[in-house]
N, C-alpha and C positions, 0 to 999 in steps of 0.2 A: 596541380590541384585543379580541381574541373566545379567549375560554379554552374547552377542552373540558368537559363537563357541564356549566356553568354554568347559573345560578337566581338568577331577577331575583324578587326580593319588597317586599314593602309591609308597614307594622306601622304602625298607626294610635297616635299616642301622644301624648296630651292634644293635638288642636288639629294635629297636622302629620303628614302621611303622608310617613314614615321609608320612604327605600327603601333596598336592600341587595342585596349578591350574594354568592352563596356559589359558591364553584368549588372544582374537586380532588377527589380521592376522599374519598369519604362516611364512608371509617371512619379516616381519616387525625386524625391531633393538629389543631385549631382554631387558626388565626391569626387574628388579627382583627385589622386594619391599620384606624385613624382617620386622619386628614383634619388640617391647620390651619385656622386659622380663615381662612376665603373660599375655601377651595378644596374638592376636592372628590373621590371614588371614584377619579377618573380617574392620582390623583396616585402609586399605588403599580401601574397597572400594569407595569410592570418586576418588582417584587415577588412580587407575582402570579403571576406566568408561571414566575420563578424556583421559588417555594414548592410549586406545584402539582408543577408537571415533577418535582420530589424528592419529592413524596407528600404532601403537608399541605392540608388542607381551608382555605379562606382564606375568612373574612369582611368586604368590606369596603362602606361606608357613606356616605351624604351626610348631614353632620349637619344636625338641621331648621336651615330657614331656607337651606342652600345645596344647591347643583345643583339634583337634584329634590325634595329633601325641601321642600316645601312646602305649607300657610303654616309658617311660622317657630314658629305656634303658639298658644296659650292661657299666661297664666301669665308670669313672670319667665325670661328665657333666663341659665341659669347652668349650669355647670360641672356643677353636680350632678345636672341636668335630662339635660342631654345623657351620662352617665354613666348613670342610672340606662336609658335608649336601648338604651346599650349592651349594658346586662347585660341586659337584655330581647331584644334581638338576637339576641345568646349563647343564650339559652334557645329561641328560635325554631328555631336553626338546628340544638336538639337536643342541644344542649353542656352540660353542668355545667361545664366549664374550659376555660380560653383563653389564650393568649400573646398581650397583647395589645403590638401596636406602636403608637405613634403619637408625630405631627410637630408642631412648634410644640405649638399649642393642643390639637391631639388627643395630644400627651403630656401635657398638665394633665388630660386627659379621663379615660386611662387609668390614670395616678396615682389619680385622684378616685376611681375604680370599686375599686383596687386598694383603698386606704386606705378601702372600704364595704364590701368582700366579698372579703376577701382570699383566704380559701378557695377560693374561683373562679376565681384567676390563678394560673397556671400560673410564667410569667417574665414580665417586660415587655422591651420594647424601646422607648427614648426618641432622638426625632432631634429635633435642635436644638432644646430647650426646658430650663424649670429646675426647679427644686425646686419644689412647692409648699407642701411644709414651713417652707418661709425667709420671711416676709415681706421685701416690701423697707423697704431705710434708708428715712430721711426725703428724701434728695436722690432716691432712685428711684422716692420715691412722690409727688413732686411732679413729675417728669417724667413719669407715667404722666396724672396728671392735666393735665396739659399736652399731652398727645399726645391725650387725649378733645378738648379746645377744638379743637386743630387740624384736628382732621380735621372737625369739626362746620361749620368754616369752608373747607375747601376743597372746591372744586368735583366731583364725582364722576368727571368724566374725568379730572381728575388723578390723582386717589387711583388711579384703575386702573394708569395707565400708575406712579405711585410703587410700587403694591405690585409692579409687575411687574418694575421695574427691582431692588428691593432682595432680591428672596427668591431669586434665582437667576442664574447667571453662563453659564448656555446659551441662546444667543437662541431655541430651539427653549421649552425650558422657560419661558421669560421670558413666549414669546406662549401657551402652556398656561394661567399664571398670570393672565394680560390677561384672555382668553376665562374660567376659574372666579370670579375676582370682579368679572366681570362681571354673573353672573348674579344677584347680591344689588345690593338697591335702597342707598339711600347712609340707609335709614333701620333697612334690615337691619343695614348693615353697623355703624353707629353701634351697634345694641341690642348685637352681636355683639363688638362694640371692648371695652364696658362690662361686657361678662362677663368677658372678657380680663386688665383692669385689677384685677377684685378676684377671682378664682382663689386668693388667696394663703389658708392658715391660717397660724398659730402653734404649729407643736411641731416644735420644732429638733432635739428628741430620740430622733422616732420616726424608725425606719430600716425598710429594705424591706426584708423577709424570704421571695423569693423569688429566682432569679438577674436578674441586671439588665445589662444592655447602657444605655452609655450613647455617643451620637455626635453630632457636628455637623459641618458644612461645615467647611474650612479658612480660607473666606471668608466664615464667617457673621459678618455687624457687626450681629444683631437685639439689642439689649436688652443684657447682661450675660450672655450665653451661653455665647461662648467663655471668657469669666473665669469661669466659675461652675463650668463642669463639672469640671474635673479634682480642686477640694474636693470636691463632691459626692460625685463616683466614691470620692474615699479614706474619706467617711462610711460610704458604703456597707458591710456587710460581705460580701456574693457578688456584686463587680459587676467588671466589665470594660470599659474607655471606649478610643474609637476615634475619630480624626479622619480625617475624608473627606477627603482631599487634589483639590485640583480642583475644590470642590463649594463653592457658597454656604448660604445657609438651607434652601432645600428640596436636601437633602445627597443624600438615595435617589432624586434625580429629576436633578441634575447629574452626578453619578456613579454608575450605577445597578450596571454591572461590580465596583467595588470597594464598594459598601454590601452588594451580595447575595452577596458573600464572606462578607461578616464575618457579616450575619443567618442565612445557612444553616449556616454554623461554629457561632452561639449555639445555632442552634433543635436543632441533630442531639444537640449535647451535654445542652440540656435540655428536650427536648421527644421523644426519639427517637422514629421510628416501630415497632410492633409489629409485625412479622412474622407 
């Protein structure tokens, strides 16, 4: 998809050339839309188009190791690696502050950044992912750990065709997902799994103190998502939760008409544009 003014960039960042786009007017409020993990920029154009057409400058990103950001890197791929990316993005693209959104794994991304530089987030937006304040139980941390062996052992055509069948409920989107984790090796994809897995801290206490949007598919069965969100939302104290009707794990990409309701509702109330 081809946005008007758009700008393809590169940021070299320990080991992996970070690429990114920025589109929409230049002096417009900062979006910065992440990625899950295996996939890739491609995933919020819907968003995109939406966001610009209303005035908002959009950042969005292939985190190292997927699409084009490649190699994967120098160093331990973790949550914080890829966070700290971000905020450097953000500063690239001329931003002190950003509403950042992000899906699955790019809402643990975005959380991580917030909970490093709060001052520098604007609101978040979270699609289909958890807390990262909660550790899991014991029974969710031995299925995490069981879901590392498994994949270690199966084949990498299948992983393709399993991630593609379970993150989304439109066959259009389903082969989007085939083709983005496709493009990671099954040794990427394993470093990438193991970041995934231990994302978690310990303070159950701290709460987000910017506006928060939180949503998921109607049909997302990833992990403890659907159960999870709606404590979440009541922890929060300025947050608003929303389920996509229609829509599996990649929630803004099954249903992209009703998700870019709700985020252009969030973004006008807390991001407005200046006249």
């Amino acid at each position: 998809m081809t946005y008007p003014d758009v700008t393809e960039g590169t940021l070299r960042r320990s080991g992996s050339e970070v690429h990114y786009w920025l589109a929409g007017p230049r002096d417009g409020p900062l979006v910065a839309f992440t990625p899950g993990a295996t996939m890739d920029h491609r995933m919020f154009d819907a968003q995109v188009e939406a966001a610009t057409e209303a005035g908002y400058r959009t950042l969005t990103w292939d985190v190292r190791g997927h699409g084009r950001s490649k190699p994967i890197g120098d160093g331990e791929f973790t949550v914080g690696t890829c966070a700290e990316d971000l905020a450097a993005l953000i500063s690239a693209a001329g931003h002190e502050k950003a509403v950042l959104v992000g899906q699955s794994f790019g809402g643990y991304i975005s959380q991580e950044l917030y909970l490093r530089y709060p001052a520098r987030i604007s609101a978040l937006v979270i699609v289909d992912s958890t807390d990262i304040k909660i550790p899991p139980n014991q029974q969710e941390r031995l299925i995490l750990r069981l879901t590392r062996a498994f994949f270690r052992v199966l084949p990498d055509g299948a992983r393709r065709k399993l991630t593609a069948k379970n993150v989304a409920t439109k066959p259009e989107v389903q082969r989007y997902a085939h083709e983005a984790t496709s493009l990671l090796s099954k040794k990427e994809f394993l470093t990438v799994w193991r970041a995934v897995t231990k994302v978690f801290r310990d303070e159950p206490d701290h709460r987000i103190r910017v506006p928060l949007l939180i949503t998921h598919g109607e049909y997302d069965r990833a992990g403890t998502i659907a159960k999870e969100a709606p404590n979440w939302a009541a922890r929060e104290p300025d947050c608003r939760y929303r389920v996509v009707p229609d829509a599996g794990h990649n929630a803004n990409q099954d249903n992209p008409d009703y998700f870019n309701r709700v985020l252009l509702e969030f973004l006008r109330e807390n991001a407005p544009i200046r006249r």
